[in-house]
C-alpha positions as CSV (number, residue, x, y, z in Angstrom):
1,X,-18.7,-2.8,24.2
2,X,-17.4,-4.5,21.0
3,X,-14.1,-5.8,21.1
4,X,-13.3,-4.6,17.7
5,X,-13.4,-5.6,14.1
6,X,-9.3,-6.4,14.1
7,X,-10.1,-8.8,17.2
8,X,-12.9,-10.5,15.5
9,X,-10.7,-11.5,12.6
10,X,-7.0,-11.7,13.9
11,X,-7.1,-15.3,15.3
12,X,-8.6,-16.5,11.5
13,X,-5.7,-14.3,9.9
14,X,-2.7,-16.0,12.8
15,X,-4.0,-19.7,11.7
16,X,-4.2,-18.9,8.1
17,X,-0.4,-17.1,8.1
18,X,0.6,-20.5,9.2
19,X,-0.9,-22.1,6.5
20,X,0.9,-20.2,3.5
21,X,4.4,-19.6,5.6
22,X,7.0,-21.8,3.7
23,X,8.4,-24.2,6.6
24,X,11.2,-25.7,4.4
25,X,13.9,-22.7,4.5
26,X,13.7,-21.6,8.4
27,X,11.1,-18.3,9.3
28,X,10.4,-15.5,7.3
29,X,9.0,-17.0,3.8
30,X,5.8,-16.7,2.9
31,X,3.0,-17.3,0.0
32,X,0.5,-15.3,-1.5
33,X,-1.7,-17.8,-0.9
34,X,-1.7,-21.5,-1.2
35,X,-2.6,-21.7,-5.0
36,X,0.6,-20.0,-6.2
37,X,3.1,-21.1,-8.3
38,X,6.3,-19.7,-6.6
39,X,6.9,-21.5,-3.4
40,X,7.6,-18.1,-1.5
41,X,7.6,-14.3,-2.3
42,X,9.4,-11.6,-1.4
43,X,6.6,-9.3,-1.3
44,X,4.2,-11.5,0.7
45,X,6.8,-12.0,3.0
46,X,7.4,-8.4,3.5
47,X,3.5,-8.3,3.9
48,X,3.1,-11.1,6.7
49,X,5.5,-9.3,8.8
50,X,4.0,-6.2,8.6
51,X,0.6,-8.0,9.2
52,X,2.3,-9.9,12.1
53,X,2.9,-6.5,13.5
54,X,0.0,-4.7,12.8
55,X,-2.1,-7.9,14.8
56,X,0.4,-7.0,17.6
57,X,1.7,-10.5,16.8
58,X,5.7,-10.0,16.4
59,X,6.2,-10.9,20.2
60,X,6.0,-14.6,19.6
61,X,8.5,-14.4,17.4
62,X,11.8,-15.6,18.6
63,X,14.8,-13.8,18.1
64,X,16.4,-17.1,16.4
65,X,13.1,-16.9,13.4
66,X,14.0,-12.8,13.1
67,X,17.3,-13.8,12.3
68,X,16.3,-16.1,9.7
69,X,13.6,-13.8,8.7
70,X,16.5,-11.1,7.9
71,X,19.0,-13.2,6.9
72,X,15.9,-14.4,3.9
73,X,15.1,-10.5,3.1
74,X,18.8,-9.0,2.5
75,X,19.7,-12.6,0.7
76,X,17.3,-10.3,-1.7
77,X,19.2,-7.2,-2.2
78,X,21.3,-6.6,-5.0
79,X,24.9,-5.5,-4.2
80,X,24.8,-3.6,-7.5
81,X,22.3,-1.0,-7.5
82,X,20.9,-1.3,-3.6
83,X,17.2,-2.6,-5.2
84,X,15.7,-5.7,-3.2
85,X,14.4,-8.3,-5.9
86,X,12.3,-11.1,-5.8
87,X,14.8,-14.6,-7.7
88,X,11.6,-15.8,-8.0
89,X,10.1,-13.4,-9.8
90,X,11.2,-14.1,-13.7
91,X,10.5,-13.5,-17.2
92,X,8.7,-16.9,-17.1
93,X,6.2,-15.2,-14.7
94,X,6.3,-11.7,-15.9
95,X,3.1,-10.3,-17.7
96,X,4.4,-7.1,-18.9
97,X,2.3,-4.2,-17.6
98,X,4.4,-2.6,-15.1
99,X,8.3,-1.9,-15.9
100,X,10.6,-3.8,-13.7
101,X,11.4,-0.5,-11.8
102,X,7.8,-0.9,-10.7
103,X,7.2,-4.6,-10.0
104,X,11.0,-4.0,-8.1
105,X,9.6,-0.6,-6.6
106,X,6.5,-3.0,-4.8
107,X,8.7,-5.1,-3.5
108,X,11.5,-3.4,-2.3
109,X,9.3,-1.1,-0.2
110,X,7.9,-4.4,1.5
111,X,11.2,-6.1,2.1
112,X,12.9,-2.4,3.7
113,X,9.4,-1.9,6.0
114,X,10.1,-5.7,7.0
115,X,13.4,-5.3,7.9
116,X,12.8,-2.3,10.0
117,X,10.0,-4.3,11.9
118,X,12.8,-6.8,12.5
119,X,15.1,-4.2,13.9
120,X,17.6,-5.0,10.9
121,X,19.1,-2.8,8.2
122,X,19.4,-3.4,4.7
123,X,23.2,-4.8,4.0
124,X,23.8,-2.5,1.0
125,X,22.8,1.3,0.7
126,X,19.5,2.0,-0.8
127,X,18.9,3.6,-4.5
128,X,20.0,6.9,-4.4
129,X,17.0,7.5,-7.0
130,X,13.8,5.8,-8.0
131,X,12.4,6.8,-11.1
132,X,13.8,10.3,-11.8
133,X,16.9,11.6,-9.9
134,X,15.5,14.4,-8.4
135,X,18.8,16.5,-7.7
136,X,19.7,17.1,-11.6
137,X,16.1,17.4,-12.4
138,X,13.2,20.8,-12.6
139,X,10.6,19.6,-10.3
140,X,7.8,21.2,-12.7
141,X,9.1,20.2,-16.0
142,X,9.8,16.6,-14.6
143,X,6.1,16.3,-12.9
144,X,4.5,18.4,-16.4
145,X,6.6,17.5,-19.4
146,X,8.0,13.7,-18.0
147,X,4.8,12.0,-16.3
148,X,2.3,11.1,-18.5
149,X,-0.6,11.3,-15.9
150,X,-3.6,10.0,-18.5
151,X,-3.5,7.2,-15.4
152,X,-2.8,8.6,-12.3
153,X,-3.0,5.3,-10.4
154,X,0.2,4.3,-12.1
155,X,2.0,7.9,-12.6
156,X,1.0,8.7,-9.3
157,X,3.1,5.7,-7.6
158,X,6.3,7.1,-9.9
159,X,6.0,10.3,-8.6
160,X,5.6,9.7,-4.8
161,X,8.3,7.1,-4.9
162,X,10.7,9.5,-6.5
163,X,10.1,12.3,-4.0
164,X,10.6,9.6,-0.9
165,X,13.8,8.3,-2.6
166,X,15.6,11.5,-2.7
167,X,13.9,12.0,0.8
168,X,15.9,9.4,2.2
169,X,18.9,10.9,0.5
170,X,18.5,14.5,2.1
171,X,19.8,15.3,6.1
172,X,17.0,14.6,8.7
173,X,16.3,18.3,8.8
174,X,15.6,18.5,5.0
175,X,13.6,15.8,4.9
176,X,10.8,18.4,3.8
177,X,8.3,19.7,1.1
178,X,10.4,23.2,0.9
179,X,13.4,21.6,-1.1
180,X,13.4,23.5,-3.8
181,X,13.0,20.4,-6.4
182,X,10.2,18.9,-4.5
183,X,8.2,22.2,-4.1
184,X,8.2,22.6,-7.5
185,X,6.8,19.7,-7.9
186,X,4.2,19.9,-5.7
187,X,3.4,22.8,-6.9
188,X,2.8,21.6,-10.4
189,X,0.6,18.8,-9.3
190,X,-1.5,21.4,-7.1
191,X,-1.6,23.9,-10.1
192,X,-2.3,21.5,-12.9
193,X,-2.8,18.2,-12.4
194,X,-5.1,17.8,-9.3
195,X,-8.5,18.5,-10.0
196,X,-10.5,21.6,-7.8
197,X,-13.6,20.0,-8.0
198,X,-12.8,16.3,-7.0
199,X,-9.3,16.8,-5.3
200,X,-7.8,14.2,-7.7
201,X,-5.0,14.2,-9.6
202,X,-7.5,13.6,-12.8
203,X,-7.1,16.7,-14.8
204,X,-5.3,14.8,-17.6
205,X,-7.4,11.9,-17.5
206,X,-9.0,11.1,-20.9
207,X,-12.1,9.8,-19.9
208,X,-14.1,10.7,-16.3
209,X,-13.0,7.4,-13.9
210,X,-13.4,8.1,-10.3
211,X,-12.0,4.8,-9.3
212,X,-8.5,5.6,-10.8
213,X,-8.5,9.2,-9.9
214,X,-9.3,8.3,-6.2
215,X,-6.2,5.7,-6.9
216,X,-3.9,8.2,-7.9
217,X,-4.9,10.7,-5.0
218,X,-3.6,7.2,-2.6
219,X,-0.6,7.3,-4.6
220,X,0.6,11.0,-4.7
221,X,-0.6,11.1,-1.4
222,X,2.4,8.8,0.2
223,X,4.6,11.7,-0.7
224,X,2.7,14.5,1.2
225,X,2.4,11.8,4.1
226,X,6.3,11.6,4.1
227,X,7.0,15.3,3.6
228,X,4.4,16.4,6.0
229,X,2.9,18.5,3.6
230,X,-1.0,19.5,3.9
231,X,-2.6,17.5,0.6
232,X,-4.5,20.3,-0.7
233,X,-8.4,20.3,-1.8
234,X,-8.8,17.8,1.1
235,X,-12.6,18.9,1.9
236,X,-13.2,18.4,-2.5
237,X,-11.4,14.8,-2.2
238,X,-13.5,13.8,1.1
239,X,-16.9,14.5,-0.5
240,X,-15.6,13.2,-3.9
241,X,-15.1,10.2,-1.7
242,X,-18.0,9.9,0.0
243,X,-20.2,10.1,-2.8
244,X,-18.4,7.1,-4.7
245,X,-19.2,4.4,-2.0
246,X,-21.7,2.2,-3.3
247,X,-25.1,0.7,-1.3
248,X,-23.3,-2.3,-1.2
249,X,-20.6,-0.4,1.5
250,X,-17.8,-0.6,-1.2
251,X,-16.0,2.3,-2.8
252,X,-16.0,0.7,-6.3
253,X,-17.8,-2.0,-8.7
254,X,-14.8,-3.6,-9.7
255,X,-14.3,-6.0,-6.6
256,X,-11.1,-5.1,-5.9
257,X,-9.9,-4.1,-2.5
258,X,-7.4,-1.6,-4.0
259,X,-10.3,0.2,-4.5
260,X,-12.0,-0.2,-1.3
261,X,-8.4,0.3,0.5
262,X,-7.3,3.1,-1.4
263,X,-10.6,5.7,-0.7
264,X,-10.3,4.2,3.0
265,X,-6.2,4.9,3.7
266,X,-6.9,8.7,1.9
267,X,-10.2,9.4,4.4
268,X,-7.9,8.4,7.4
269,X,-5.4,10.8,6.4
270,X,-8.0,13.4,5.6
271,X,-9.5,13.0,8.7
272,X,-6.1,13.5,10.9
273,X,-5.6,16.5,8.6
274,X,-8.4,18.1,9.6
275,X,-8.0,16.9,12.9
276,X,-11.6,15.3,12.1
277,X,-13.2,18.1,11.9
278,X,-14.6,17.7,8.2
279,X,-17.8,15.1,8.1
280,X,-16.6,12.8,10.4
281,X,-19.2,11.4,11.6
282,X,-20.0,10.4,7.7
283,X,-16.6,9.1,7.4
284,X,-17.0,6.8,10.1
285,X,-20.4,5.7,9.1
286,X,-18.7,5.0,5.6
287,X,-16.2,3.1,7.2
288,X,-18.1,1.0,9.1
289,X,-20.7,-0.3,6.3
290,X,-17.4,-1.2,4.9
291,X,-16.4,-3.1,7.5
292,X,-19.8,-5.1,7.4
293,X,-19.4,-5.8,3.9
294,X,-15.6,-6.8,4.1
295,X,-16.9,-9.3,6.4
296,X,-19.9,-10.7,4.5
297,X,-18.3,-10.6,1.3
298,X,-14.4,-10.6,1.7
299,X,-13.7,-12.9,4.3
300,X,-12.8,-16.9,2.9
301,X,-13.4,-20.0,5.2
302,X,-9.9,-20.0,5.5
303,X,-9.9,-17.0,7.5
304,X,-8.3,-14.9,5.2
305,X,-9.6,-12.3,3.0
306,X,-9.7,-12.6,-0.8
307,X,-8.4,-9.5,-2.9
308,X,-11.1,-9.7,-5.6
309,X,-14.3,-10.3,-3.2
310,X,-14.6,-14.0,-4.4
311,X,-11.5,-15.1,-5.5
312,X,-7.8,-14.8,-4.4
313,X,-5.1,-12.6,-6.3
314,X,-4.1,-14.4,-9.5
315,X,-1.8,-11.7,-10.6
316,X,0.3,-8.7,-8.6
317,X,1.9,-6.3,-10.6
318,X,2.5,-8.1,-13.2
319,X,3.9,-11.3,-11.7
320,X,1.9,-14.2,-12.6
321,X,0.7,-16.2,-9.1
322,X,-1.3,-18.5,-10.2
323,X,-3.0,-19.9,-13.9
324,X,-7.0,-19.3,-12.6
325,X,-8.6,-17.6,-9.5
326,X,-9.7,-19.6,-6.5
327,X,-12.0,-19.1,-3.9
328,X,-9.2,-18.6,-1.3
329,X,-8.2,-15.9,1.0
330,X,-4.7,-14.0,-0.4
331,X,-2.2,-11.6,1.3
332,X,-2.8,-8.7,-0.4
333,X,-6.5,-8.9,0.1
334,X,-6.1,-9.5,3.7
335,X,-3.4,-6.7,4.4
336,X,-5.7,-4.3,3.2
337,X,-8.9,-5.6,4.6
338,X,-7.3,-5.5,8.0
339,X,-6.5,-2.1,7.7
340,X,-9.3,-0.9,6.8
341,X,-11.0,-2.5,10.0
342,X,-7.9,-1.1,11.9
343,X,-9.1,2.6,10.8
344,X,-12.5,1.8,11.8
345,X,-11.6,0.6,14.6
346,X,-9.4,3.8,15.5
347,X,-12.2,5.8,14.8
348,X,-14.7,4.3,17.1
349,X,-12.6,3.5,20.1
350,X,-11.5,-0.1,19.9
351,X,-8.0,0.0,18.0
352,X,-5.4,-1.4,20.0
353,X,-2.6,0.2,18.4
354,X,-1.8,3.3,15.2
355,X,-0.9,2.2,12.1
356,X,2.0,3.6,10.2
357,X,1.9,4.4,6.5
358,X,2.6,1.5,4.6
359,X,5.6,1.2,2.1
């Protein structure tokens, strides 16, 4: 029996942690990779602890380094408005695509997961509201009128972190889809912005681009994980899916393992969703030829994986890392790659633990 793709990778991904943790400052900083500019990140951090627990990893860690660890992420959070920023992160560095909101909205989601993998709490309370304030706002006109979705990938991401920030702000037992500003919002993405035929939300889209529309489905689709809600036209967005993945085992030309990760998180979900009863045995075929080719074509001597097949990350929403690409592996890259082994892994009997959606 194989021992698993995770196990076949996790000791190169341990040693190479340990090459891009920052040692100067105590535990609990970490690089992109070892070509960046910024001695530390917030979001890689928030990333190495996550991967540290997903490799079932966390149990060397000593409760002295957690401290430090935690003490490091809510250094982060700003007392004014609950948001956890990166001091690192300046205009110097800053490229200008995203909004701040959305470079902030990356990595406060990191450093909260983090601290909850800690066992910690953030020191200040959390935004009450991230992109639209859901309680003075119409769920349809907001999600119709407000979101340009010509590019899902990134309207998608607003959307779904609105609806989990006034989630959080709502008691446990209305943590639900049947709020009435959130259903009407779901409703208008089901009614007019996903797609029947592909299951995408790419009915606004100006031009036919699978990749993006299968992004934004991974995007809008963190708020039907965290509502519970049934994502509707699953069976459509499966074989829209399927039929995307290239000979080469990848989901997309671009060499980009958002776009290998994306198509891999949403067929996971699917496949719970239907309790894999919906071509799962093609699913499982799909994700293994990934798997192969994350391996052959991912994977860096230094045991890492690279984000853009041959080269390391250079920029993350828009934050400048580094001033050319390297042939290295990066955290991004490798967080994704490893879950995507981890679901292939679940599917065929060798996953030694269940992922939870990331933030």
């Amino acid at each position: 029996m194989s021992i698993g793709w995770v196990a076949g990778v996790k000791p190169g991904l341990l040693g190479w942690l340990d090459t891009v943790r920052c040692t100067e400052h105590g535990w609990g900083r970490w690089r992109y990779h070892t070509k960046t500019l910024q001695p530390w990140s917030l979001k890689a951090s928030g990333l190495a602890i996550r991967m540290l627990s997903d490799l079932d990893a966390m149990d060397g860690v000593s409760r002295t380094q957690r401290q430090e660890a935690v003490d490091y992420l809510l250094s982060c959070q700003d007392p004014k408005d609950g948001w956890f920023k990166d001091p690192l992160e300046t205009e110097e560095y800053y490229t200008g695509h995203h909004t701040w909101e959305q470079v902030w909205g990356q990595r406060h989601a990191s450093a909260v997961e983090a601290l909850a993998i800690l066992g910690a709490q953030p020191r200040y309370p959390l935004p009450a509201a991230q992109f639209a304030d859901l309680s003075k706002l119409d769920g349809r006109s907001w999600t119709l009128a407000q979101l340009d979705w010509a590019n899902p990938w990134m309207r998608g991401e607003d959307w779904a972190r609105a609806i989990r920030a006034f989630l959080r702000g709502q008691p446990g037992d209305q943590q639900h889809d049947r709020h009435p500003a959130l259903a009407a919002a779901f409703a208008a993405l089901e009614s007019d912005i996903i797609d029947p035929a592909t299951g995408t939300p790419s009915r606004r889209m100006p031009e036919p681009n699978a990749d993006v529309a299968i992004a934004g489905l991974f995007k809008v689709m963190m708020a039907y994980v965290a509502t519970g809600r049934a994502v509707t036209r699953a069976t459509a967005a499966v074989d829209f899916i399927l039929a995307h993945q290239t000979q080469t085992g990848e989901f997309s030309t671009r060499k980009n393992m958002c776009l290998n990760w994306d198509p891999m998180w949403v067929l996971w979900n699917l496949d719970r969703q239907s309790g894999s009863g919906y071509r799962h045995a093609e699913i499982v075929a799909a994700g293994q030829r990934l798997a192969v080719c994350l391996l052959a074509e991912y994977r860096k001597p230094d045991g890492a994986f690279a984000m853009h097949r041959e080269d390391c990350l250079t920029t993350h929403h828009s934050i400048r890392l580094c001033d050319k690409p390297y042939p290295i592996g990066d955290m991004l890259g490798s967080m994704m790659c490893l879950h995507c082994l981890h679901y292939v892994d679940g599917w065929t009997g060798a996953a030694t633990k269940a992922l939870k959606t990331p933030g």
